[in-house]
C-alpha positions in Angstrom: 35.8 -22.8 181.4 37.4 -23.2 178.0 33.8 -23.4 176.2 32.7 -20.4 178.4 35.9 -18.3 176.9 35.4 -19.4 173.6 32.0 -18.2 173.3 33.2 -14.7 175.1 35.5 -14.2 172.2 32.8 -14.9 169.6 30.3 -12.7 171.7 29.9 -9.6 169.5 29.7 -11.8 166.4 26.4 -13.6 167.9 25.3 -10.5 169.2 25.3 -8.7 165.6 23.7 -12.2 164.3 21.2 -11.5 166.9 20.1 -7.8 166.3 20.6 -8.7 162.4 17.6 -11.7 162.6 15.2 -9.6 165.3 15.6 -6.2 162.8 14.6 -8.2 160.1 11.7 -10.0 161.2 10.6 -6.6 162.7 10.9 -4.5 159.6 7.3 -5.3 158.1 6.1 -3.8 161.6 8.5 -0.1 161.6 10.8 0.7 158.7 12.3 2.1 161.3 14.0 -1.1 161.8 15.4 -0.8 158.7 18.7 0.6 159.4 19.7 -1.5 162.8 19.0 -4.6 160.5 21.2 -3.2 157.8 24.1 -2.6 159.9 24.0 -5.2 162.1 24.0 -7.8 158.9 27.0 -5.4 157.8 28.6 -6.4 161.1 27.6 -10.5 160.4 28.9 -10.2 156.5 32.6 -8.4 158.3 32.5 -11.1 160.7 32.2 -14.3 157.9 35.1 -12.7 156.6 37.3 -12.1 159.2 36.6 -16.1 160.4 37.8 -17.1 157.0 40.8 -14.9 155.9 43.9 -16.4 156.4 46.2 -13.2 157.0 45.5 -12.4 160.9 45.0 -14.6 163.5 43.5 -11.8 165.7 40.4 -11.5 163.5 40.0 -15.1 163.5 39.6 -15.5 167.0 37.9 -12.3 167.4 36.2 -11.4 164.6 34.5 -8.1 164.2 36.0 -6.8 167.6 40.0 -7.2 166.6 39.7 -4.4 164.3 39.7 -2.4 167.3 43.1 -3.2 167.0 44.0 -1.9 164.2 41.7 1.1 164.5 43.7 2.3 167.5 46.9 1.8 166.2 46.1 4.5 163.7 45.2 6.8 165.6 47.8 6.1 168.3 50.3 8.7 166.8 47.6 11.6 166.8 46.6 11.1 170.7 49.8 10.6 171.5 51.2 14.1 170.2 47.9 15.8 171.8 47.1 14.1 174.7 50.2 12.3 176.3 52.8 13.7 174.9 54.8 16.0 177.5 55.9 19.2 176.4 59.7 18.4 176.7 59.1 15.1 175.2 61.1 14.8 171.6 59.6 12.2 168.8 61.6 13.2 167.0 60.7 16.8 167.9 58.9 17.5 171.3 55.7 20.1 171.4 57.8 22.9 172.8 60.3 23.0 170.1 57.5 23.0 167.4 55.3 25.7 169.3 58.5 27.7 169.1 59.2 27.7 165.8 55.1 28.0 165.2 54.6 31.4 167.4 58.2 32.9 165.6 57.1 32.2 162.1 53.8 34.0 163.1 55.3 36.7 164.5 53.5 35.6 167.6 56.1 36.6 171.2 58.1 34.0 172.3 58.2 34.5 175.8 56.9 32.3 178.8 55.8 33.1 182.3 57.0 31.6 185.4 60.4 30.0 184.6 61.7 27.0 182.4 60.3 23.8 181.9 63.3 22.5 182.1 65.2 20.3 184.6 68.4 22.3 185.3 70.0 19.6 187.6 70.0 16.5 184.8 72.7 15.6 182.6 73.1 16.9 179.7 71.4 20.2 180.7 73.3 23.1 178.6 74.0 27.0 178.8 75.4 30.0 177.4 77.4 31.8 180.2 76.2 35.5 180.4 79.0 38.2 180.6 78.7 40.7 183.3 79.4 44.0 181.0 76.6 42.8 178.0 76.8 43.9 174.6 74.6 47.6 174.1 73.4 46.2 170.5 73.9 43.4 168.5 72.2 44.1 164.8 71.4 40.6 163.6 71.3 41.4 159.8 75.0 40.9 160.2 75.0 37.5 161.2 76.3 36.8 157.3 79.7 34.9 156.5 81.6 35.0 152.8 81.7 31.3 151.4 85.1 30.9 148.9 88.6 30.3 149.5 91.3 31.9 147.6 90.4 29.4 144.3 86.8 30.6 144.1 86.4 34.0 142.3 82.6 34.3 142.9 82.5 33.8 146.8 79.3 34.1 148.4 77.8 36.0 151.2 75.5 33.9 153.2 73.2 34.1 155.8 74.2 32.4 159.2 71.1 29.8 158.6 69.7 28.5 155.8 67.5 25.8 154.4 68.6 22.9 154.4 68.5 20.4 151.4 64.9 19.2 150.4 64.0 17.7 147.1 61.2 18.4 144.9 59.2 15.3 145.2 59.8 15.3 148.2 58.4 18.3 148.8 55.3 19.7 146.7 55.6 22.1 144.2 53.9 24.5 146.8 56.5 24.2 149.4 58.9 24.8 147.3 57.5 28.0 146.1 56.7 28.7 149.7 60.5 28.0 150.8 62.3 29.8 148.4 59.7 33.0 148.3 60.7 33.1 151.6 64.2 33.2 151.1 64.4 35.6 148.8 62.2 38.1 151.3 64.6 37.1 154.0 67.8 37.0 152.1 68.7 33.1 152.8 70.1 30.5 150.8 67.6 27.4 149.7 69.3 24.0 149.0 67.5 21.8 146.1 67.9 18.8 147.8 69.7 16.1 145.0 65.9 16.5 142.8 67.8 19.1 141.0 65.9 23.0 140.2 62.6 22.0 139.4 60.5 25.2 137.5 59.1 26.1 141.4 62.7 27.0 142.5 63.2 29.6 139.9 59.7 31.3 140.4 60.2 33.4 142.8 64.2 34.0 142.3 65.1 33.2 146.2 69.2 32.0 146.5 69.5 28.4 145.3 72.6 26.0 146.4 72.4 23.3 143.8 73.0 20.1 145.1 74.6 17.1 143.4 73.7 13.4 143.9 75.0 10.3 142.7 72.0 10.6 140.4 73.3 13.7 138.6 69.8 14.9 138.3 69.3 18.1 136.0 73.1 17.5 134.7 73.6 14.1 133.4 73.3 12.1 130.3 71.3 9.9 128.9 72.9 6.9 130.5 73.0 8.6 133.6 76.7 9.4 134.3 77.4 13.4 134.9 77.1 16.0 132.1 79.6 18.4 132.1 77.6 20.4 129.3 74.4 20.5 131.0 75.7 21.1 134.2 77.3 24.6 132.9 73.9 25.1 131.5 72.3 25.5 135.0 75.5 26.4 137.2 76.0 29.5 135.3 72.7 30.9 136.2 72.7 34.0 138.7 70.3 32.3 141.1 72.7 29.4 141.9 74.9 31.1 144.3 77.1 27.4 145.6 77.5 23.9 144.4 77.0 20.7 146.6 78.5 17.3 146.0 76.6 15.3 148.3 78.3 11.7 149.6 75.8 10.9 152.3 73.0 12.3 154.1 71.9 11.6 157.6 68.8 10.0 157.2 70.5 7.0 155.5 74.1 7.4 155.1 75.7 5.0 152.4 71.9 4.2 150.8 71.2 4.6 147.4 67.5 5.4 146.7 64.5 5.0 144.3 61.7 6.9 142.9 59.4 4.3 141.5 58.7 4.4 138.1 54.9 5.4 138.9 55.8 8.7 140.5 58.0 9.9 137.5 55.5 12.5 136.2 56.4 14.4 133.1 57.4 17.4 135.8 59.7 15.1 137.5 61.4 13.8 134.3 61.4 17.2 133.1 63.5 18.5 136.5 65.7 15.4 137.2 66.1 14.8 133.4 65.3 11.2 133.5 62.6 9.5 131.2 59.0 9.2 132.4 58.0 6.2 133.5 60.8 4.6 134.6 62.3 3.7 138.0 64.6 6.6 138.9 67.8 5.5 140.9 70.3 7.5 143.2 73.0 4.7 143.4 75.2 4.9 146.7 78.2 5.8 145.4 79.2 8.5 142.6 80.4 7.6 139.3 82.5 10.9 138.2 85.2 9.7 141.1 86.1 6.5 143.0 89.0 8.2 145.0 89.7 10.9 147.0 92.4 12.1 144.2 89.8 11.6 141.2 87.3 13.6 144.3 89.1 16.7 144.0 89.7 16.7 140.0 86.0 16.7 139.6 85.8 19.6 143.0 88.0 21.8 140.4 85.7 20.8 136.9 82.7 21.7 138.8 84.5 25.1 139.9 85.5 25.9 136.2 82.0 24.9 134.6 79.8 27.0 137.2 81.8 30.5 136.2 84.1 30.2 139.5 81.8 29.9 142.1 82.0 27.9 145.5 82.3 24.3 145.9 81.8 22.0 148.7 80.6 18.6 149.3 77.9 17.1 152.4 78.3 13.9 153.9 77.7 12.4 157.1 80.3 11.4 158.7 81.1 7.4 158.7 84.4 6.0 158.6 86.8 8.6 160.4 90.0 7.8 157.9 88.0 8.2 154.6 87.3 11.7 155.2 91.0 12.5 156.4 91.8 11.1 153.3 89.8 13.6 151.2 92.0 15.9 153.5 94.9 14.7 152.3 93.7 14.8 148.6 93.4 18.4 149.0 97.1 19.0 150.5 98.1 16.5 147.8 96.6 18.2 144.7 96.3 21.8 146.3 92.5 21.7 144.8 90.5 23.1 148.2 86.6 22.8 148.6 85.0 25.8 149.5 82.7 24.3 151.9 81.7 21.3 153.8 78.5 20.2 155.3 78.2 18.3 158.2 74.6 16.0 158.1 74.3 14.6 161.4 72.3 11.4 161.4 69.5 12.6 163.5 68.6 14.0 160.7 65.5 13.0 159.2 63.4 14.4 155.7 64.6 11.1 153.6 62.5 8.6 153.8 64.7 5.8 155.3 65.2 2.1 156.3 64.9 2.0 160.2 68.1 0.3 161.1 69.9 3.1 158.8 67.9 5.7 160.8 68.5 4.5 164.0 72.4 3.3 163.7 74.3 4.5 160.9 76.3 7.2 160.8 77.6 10.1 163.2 75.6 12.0 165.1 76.2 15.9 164.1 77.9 17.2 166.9 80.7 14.0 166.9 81.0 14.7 163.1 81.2 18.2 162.9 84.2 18.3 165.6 85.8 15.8 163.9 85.7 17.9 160.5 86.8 21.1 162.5 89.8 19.1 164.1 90.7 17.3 161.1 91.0 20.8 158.8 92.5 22.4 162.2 95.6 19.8 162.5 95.6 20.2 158.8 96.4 23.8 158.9 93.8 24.3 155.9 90.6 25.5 158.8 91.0 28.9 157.6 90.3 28.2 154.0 87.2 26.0 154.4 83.9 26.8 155.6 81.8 24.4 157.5 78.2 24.4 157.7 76.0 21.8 159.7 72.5 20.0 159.3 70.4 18.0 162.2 67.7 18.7 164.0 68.0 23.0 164.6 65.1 24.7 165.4 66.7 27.1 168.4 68.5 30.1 168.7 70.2 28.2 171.1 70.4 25.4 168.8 72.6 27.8 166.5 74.6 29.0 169.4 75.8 25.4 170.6 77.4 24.2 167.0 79.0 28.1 166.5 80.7 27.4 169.7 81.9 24.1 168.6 82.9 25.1 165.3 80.2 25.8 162.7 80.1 29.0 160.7 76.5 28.8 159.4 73.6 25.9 159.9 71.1 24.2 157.8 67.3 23.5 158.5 65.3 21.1 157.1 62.1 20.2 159.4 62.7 23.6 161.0 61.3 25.1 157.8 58.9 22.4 157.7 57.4 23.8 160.6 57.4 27.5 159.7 54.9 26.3 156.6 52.6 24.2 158.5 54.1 20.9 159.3 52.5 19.4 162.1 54.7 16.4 162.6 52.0 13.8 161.3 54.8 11.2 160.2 53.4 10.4 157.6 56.0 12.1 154.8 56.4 8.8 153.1 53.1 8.1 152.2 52.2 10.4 150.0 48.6 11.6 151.9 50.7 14.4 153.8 47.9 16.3 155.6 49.8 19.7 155.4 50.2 19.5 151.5 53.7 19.5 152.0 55.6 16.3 151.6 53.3 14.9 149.0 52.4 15.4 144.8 48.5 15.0 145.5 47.1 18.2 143.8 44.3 18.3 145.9 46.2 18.0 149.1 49.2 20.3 148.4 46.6 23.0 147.4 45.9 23.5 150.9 49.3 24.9 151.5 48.9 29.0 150.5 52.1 30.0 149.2 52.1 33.5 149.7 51.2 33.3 153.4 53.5 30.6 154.3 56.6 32.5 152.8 56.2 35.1 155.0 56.5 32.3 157.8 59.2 30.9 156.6 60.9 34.9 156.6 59.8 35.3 160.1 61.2 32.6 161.3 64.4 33.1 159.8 64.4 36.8 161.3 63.1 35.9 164.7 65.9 32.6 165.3 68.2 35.2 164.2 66.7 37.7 166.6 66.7 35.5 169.2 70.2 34.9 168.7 71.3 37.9 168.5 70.1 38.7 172.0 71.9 35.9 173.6 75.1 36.9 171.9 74.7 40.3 173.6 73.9 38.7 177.0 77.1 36.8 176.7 78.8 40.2 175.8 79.3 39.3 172.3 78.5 40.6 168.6 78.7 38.3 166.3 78.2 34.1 166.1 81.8 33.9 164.9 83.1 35.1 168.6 81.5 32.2 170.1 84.0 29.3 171.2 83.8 26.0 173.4 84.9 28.4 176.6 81.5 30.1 176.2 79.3 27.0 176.6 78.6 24.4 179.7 77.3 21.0 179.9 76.1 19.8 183.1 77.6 16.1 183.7 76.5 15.0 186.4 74.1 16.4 189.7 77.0 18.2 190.8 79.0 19.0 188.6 79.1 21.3 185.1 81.8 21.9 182.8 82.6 23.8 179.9 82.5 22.6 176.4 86.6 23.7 175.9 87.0 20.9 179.0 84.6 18.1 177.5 86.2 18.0 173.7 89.5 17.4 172.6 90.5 20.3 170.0 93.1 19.8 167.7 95.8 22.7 167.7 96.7 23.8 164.5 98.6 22.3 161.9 99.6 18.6 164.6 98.6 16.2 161.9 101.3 17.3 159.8 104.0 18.1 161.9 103.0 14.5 163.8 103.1 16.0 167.2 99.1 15.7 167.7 98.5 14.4 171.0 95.3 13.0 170.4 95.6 9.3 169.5 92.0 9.1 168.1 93.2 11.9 165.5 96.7 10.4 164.8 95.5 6.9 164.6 93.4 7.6 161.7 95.4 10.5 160.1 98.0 7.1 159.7 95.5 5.1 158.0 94.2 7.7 155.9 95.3 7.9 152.2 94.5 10.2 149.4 94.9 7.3 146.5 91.6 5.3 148.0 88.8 6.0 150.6 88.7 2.4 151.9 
């Protein structure tokens, strides 16, 4: 029995032996026997080798069939997202959401015949109640807020959704040129990402938010700390309508990062202003502040340097009393931020450690309600804007975080989508087959600039569209109407309930008069302090 299976697993190897020895001896007969022979000794050479590596035990017992192995586990992913994957069915985003945003930014109709897809009855199943006197019109090239408190004197208007922060080198230079052409047709804001304004941001003059990392690309010196001289430089420019700090992002909140020192091109260098050939490094933390105190001193430097104009910081959310301390900085120093973005930490374009995708940080909706109830108990929500990033694709998608507090949205993978992403997962790697996410010249050629910025603006238009109709369903006008009363959560089989009766909201100004009745909120106000984030 044991001899009999031994021999079964080395069956293809004699087999190829087999054909290889009879196509040889036959060859002076046909050279038609040519080619079996050739292969099959191909097959007999691949099998030596497997039997005498030392890396994988499969190939060892199985030689020349185990790479089957392998062979289907790389091209699991692809029949996976065409064959078995259901429709409903998100990794991380399912087919419908993507064929949504890939009709829209085609200008291809939106609707579908014969009801939803959806299971109604399940938990977690969500709704916008309708109102039974609807809105007559609802124009949704109005759907813009004004970024800047009372410190700013260059406020902002901006659209309702944006893009959300994507480096160049990340992204190639043609999605770049494709993402901010279209921003400027639609009249959207595009967010560098912490790469700094590379050449492909300016082209086509579309409404930049300059985000800065721990990095200090594009305004540092040569040792790497910030640059308050060649931050003005850029800051001052027309195009750069807001300024980010970003703590933390999503995909790998608290993470530092690298850009090896092979991928520093001269273009890189150029943009990031480091030197070429060298390991690039975003630490974890920043280096212009260590405290929430020192925080807001450089929030009011950046404000004087960049002419006046907004500006806010992104993080996603960890440590509850850290951020109510940056709260407290502000009351302390009277030095507001503009605006803060919420990254939830389904959120995904950086390139990340597993465990740090899969659990760290706050999830976006957890984190942006605790930003809204934190300024709210404050009394300092009307001076603060707060935008939000995660996984938005959806009118509805927009309508949900409105309702719980957002004024505007960021998308990332959204716009990936409107330009041809096709969700291959392979973003890391360099050999994106979109030309997106990659610096291969031959591959990012295959991404046409002009055609996909049109995309990108009909996508924009359409979500907003979209929107737009189920505010006047609701018997609304505008997203800022929306509140937690207008949105249900089904939470069990027989039972729904709105979102106003699932969270707890703050009331205003009950973290400083101490009369908060939320012990989640008062816990950590008490432990929060403006002299230290830990």
């Amino acid at each position: 029995m044991n001899l009999r299976f031994s021999l079964s697993r080395f069956a293809t190897f004699f087999i190829c032996m087999a054909v290889a020895l009879v196509s040889v001896a036959l060859v002076p007969r046909s050279h038609w026997f040519a080619l079996p022979a050739l292969l099959a000794s191909g097959f007999v050479l691949l099998g030596l080798r497997d039997l005498a590596q030392e890396r994988h035990s499969v190939l060892r017992n199985y030689p020349i069939i185990g790479h089957i192995r392998w062979l289907v586990e790389l091209i699991r992913p692809e029949i996976r997202q065409y064959l078995l994957e259901a429709d409903e069915e998100a990794v991380p985003f399912s087919r419908s959401q993507r064929s949504l945003v890939y009709r829209r930014a085609k200008g291809i109709a939106g609707e579908h015949a014969f009801g939803t897809l959806l299971d109604v009855y399940r938990d977690g199943y969500e709704l916008i109640g309708h109102s039974m006197q609807p809105a007559k019109h609802v124009d949704a090239t109005s759907f813009r807020i004004t970024i800047g408190g009372p410190q700013c004197d260059r406020p902002y208007s901006a659209s309702v959704l944006n893009i959300s922060a994507m480096s160049f080198g990340a992204l190639s230079a043609n999605a770049i040129r494709a993402l901010n052409k279209g921003a400027k047709i639609g009249g959207f804001s595009h967010d560098t990402g912490e790469g700094s304004i590379s050449p492909y941001h300016r082209e086509h003059g579309g409404d930049i938010v300059w985000q800065i990392g721990s990095g200090y690309f594009g305004c540092r010196d040569e040792h790497g700390n910030f640059s308050p001289d060649r931050f003005a430089a850029q800051a001052t420019s027309d195009q750069v309508k807001m300024i980010e700090i970003k703590l933390s992002q999503g995909a790998k909140p608290g993470h530092g990062g690298i850009l090896p020192a092979a991928k520093v091109t001269p273009e890189i260098s150029e943009t990031r202003g480091v030197p070429v050939g060298q390991d690039c490094v975003s630490p974890s933390a920043h280096t212009a502040f260590s405290t929430p105190l020192e925080m807001m001193a450089f929030v009011a430097q950046l404000r004087a340097l960049s002419g006046g104009k907004p500006i806010g910081f992104k993080l996603c959310l960890g440590h509850p009393w850290e951020f109510m301390g940056v709260v407290k900085a502000m009351l302390a120093t009277g030095i507001y931020v503009d605006f803060i973005v919420v990254d939830g930490a389904e959120g995904g374009t950086g390139a990340a450690p597993v465990e740090f995708s899969d659990h760290m940080g706050m999830p976006m909706r957890e984190g942006l309600l605790l930003v809204h109830n934190t300024l709210t108990g404050a009394g300092i929500r009307d001076r603060i804007k707060i935008g939000v990033a995660g996984r938005v694709v959806s009118a509805f998608d927009l309508a949900s975080l409105f309702a719980i507090g957002a004024d505007w949205a960021n998308a990332a993978r959204g716009f990936m989508f409107a330009i041809g992403c096709i969700q291959s997962l392979s973003c890391n790697t360099n050999h994106c087959p979109t030309g997106i996410a990659t610096q291969d010249p031959l591959r990012q050629r295959a991404l046409v600039v002009p055609d996909k910025a049109e995309r990108v603006a009909r996508f924009h238009a359409n979500t907003l569209h979209a929107l737009g109709e189920m505010l006047a369903a609701a018997g609304l006008s505008h997203p800022d109407e929306l509140g937690p009363r207008h949105l249900v959560r089904r939470t069990s089989r027989s039972e729904v309930r709105q979102f106003s009766q699932i969270h707890n909201l703050v009331k205003p100004g009950t973290l400083i008069d101490g009369t908060c009745d939320h012990e989640f909120y008062r816990q950590n106000w008490e432990q929060a302090k403006a002299e230290a984030f830990n």
